[in-house]
ZAMARGU-4260 file (C-alpha; in steps of 0.2 Angstrom, whole numbers, plus 5000, padded with zeros to 4 digits):
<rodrens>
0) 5000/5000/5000 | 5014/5013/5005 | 5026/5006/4992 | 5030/5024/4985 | 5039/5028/5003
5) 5051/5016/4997 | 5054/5024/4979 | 5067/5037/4973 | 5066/5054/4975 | 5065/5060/4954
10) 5078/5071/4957 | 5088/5066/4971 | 5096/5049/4980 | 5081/5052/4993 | 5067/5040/4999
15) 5053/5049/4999 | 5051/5040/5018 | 5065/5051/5021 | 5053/5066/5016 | 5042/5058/5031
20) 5053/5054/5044 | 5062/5073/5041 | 5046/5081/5042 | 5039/5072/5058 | 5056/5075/5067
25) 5054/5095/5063 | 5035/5093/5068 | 5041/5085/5088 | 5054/5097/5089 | 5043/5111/5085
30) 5028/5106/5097 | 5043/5101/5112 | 5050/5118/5110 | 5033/5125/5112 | 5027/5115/5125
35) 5041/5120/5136 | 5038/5139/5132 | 5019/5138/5133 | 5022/5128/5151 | 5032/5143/5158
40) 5020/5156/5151 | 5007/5147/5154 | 5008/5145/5173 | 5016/5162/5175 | 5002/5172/5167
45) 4991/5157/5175 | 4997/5164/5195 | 4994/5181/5187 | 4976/5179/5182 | 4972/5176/5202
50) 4983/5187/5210 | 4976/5199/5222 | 4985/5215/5213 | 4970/5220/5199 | 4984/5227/5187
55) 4995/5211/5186 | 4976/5202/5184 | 4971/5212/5173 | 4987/5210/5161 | 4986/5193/5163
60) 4967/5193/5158 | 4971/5204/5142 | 4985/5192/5136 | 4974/5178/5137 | 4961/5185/5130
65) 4971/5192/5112 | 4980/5176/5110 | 4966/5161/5114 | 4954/5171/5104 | 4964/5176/5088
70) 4965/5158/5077 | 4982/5150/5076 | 4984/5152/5058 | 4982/5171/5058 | 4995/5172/5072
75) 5005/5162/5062 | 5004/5173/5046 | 5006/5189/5058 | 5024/5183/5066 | 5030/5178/5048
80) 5023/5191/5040 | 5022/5208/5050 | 5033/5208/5063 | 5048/5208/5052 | 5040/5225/5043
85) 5037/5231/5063 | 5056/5229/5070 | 5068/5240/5064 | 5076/5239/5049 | 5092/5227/5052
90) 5085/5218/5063 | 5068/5213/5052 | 5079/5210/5038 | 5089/5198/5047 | 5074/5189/5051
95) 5068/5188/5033 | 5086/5182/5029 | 5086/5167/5041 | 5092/5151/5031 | 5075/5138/5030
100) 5069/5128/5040 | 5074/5142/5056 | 5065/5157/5046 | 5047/5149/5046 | 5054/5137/5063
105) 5055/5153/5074 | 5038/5162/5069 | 5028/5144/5071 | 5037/5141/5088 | 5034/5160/5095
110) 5014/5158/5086 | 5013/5140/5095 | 5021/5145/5112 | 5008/5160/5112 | 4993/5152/5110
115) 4996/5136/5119 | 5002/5146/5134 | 4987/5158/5135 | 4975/5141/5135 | 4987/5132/5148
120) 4985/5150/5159 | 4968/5148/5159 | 4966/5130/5165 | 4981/5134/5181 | 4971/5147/5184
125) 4955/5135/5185 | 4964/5122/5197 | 4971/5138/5207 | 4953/5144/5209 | 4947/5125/5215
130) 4957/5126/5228 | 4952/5130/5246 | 4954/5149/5250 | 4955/5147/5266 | 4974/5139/5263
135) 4979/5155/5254 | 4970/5165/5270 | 4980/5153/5282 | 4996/5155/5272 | 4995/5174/5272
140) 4991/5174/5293 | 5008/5163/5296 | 5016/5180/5286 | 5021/5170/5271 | 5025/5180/5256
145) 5011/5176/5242 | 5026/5171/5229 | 5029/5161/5243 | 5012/5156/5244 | 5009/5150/5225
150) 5027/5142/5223 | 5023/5131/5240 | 5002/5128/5241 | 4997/5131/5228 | 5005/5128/5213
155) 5010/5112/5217 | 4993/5104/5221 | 4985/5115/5204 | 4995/5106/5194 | 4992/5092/5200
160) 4971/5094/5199 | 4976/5099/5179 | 4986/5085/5174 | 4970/5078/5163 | 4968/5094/5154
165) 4986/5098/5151 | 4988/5080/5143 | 4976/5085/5131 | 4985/5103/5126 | 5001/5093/5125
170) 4992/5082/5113 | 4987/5098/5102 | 5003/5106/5101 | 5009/5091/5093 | 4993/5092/5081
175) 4995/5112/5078 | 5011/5109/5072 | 5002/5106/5054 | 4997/5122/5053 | 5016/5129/5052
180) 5015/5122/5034 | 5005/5137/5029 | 5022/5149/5030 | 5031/5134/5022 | 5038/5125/5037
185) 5040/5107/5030 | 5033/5099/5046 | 5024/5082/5043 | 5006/5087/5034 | 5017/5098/5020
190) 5031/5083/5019 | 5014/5074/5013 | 5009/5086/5005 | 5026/5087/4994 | 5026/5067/4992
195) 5010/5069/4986 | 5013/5083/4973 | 5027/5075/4965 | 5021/5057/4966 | 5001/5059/4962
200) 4998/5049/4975 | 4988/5054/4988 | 4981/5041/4999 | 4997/5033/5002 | 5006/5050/5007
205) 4992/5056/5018 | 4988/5039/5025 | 5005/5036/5033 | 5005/5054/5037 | 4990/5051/5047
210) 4997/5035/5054 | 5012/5043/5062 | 5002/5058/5069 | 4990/5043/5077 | 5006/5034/5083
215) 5016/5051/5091 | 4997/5055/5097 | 4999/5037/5107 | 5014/5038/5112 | 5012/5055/5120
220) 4995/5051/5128 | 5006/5037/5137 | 5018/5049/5146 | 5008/5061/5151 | 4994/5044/5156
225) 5007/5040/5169 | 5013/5055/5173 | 4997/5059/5178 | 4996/5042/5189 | 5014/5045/5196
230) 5009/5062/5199 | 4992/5059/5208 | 4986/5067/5225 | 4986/5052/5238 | 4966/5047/5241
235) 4961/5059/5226 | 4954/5043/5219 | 4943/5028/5226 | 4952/5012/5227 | 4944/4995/5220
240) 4935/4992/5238 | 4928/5006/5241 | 4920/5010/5225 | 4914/4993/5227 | 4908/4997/5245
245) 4898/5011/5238 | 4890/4999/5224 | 4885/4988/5236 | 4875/5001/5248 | 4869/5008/5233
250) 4862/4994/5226 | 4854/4988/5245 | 4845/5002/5244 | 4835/5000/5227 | 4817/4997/5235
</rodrens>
C-alpha cells in the first residue's frame, strides 16, 4: 500500500520515507519547544490571572484574551509576515534572511508558544481557583510572602488537579504543528503534502501521514497517562474496595 515511501526521490538519492521521517522529526521538535515555552507562560500568566493585585490580573486577563481568541493560523501569518516589517530595519531584515527551516521554525514556535500558553493559563488558573481559599488566608496569617504562597500551596497541588487537561494541550501542540505548513515549514502534513505533489499519490502519502500523527498522538497520551498516575494526590481517587463498598450500599437500597 505505501510502496511509493520506498521509491526514489526524481531528482535526488532520497526515499521519499525520508521526506516523512524529516518532516515528523521538525513537527516533535517544533511542538517540544513549544510546549516548554507555553508551560512557563502558561503557569506564569496562569498565577497572574488570580493574583490579588488588579493590574497584574488584569494584564494577565488581556494576554489571554488576544491570544486564545485570535485563530492560530492568523497568528502564524502575523509573526511571519508583519513583525519583520514592525522591528527596525536590520534587525527585520535579518529575520527575513534566516536560512530555512529556522526562518518559518522561529515564527511557528513564537505563534505556537503563544497560544498554547494563554490556553494552559487559563486551566492553572482554573485548578488555582478550585482550591480551598482558606489555605491561601492561612498561608497569608503565618506571614508567608504570596510568591511564597503560589510556589509552596498552591502551585504544586493546581497542577496536579490539571494533569488531565494539560495531557490534552500537549496532545494539540503536537497536532498544531500542521498548521506551520501554511508559512512553508516542511513539518509532517506539508512533507505529505510534497510526496504527494510529486508522486500523484495521495492516499498513500496522507495515510501514513496520518498513521504517524496517530502513533506520536499514542505515544504522548502514554507519558503524560502516567505521569498523571505518578503524579496523583494520595486518596484523590477511590480504590477497588471502596467503589465497590459504595456499589453495594447503593444497590441495597434499590426498593
Amino acid at each position: 500500500m505505501f510502496e511509493v515511501l520506498f521509491e526514489t526521490v526524481q531528482d535526488g538519492e532520497e526515499l521519499y520515507l525520508d521526506w516523512l521521517l524529516n518532516g515528523l522529526a521538525w513537527t516533535v521538535a517544533l511542538a517540544l519547544a513549544g510546549w516548554c515555552l507555553a508551560f512557563v507562560l502558561g503557569v506564569l500568566v496562569g498565577c497572574c490571572r488570580t493574583s490579588s493585585n488588579r493590574g497584574i490580573a488584569l494584564a494577565a486577563r488581556l494576554y489571554v484574551e488576544v491570544f486564545r481568541n485570535i485563530p492560530i493560523i492568523v497568528q502564524m501569518f502575523l509573526w511571519y509576515f508583519v513583525l519583520p516589517e514592525l522591528l527596525p530595519a536590520d534587525l527585520g531584515s535579518a529575520m527575513k534572511k534566516m536560512p530555512p527551516p529556522w526562518g518559518a521554525f522561529v515564527p511557528a514556535l513564537i505563534a505556537l508558544s503563544l497560544y498554547t500558553g494563554a490556553r494552559v493559563a487559563e486551566q492553572v488558573k482554573a485548578g488555582i481557583e478550585a482550591l480551598p481559599y482558606g489555605q491561601r488566608s492561612a498561608a497569608r496569617a503565618l506571614g508567608m510572602s504570596e510568591l511564597r504562597v503560589y510556589r509552596t500551596i498552591l502551585l504544586p497541588q493546581a497542577l496536579r488537579i490539571i494533569m488531565p487537561t494539560l495531557t490534552s494541550e500537549v496532545m494539540g501542540i503536537f497536532k498544531n504543528t500542521s498548521v506551520a505548513l501554511t508559512i512553508g515549514f516542511l513539518e509532517l502534513t506539508a512533507q505529505a503534502r510534497q510526496i504527494n505533489e510529486f508522486t500523484f499519490k495521495t492516499f498513500q502519502a496522507f495515510g501514513a501521514a496520518t498513521l504517524l500523527y496517530l502513533l506520536l498522538a499514542l505515544f504522548v497520551y502514554a507519558i503524560m497517562h502516567g505521569l498523571e498516575r505518578r503524579l496523583r494526590t494520595p486518596g484523590s481517587e477511590l480504590t477497588i474496595a471502596r467503589r465497590r463498598f459504595f456499589l453495594l450500599r447503593k444497590e441495597a437500597a434499590k426498593p
